[in-house]
C-alpha positions in Angstrom: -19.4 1.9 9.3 -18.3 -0.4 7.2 -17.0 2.4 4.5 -14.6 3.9 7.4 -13.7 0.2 8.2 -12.4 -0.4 4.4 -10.7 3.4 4.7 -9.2 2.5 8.0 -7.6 -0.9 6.3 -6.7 1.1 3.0 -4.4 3.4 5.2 -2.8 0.5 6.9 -2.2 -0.9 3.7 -1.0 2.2 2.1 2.0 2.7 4.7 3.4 -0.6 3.5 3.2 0.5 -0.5 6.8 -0.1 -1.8 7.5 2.7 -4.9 11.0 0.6 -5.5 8.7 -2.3 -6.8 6.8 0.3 -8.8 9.9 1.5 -10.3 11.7 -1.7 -10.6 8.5 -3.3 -12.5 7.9 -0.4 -14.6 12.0 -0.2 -15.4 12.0 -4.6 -16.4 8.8 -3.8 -18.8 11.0 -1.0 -20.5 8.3 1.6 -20.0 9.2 5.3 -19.3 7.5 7.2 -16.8 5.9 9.4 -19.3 4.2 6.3 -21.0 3.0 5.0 -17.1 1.8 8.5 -16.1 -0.1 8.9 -19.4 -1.9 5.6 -19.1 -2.9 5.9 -15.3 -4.1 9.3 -16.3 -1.6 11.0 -13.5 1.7 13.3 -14.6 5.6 12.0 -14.7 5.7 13.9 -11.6 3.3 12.4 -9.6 4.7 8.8 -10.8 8.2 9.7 -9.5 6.7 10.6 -6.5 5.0 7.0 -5.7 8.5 5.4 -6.8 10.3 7.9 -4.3 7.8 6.6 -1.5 7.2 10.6 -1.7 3.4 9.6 -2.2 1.1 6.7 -2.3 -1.4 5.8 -5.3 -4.5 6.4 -4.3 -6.4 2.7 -4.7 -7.8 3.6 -8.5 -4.7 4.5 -9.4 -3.3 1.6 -7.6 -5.6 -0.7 -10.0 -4.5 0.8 -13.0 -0.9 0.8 -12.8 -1.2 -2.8 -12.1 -3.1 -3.4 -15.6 -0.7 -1.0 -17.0 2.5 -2.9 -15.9 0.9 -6.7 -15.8 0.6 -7.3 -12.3 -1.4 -7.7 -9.5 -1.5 -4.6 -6.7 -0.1 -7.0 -4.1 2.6 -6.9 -6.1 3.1 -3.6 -4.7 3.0 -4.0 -1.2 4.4 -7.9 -1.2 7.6 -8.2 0.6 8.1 -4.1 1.6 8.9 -5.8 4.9 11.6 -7.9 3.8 13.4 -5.1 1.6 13.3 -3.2 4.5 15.5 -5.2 6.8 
């Protein structure tokens, strides 16, 4: 049970991802998409689509764009609510 518990809490979390701070990190650390999409093992595509909130990082992926770009993955969810209003 625990597993779907974890699952269930991941998709809460994921509906609160904020792509804008993905972009806007990856944009102040001058880093192109191609460079980010290479690292994290994913396409330029695919990373255009988590900063267009077209998509959400699975959690791996989650953990290595934040190595990639220097931060933590709150960073990526950490005041979504705030932008939003």
């Amino acid at each position: 049970m625990l597993g779907v518990r974890v699952s269930q809490e991941f998709h809460a979390m994921s509906r609160h991802f904020s792509g804008r701070r993905l972009r806007e990190t990856r944009k102040s650390r001058g880093l192109p998409v191609e460079h980010v999409a290479l690292a994290v093992e994913r396409t330029a595509y695919t990373i255009n689509e988590y900063e267009a909130d077209r998509a959400v990082p699975p959690a791996q992926v989650l953990g290595r764009l934040a190595d990639v770009l220097g931060c933590t993955i709150d960073h990526f969810f950490a005041g979504v609510i705030d932008d939003e209003s």
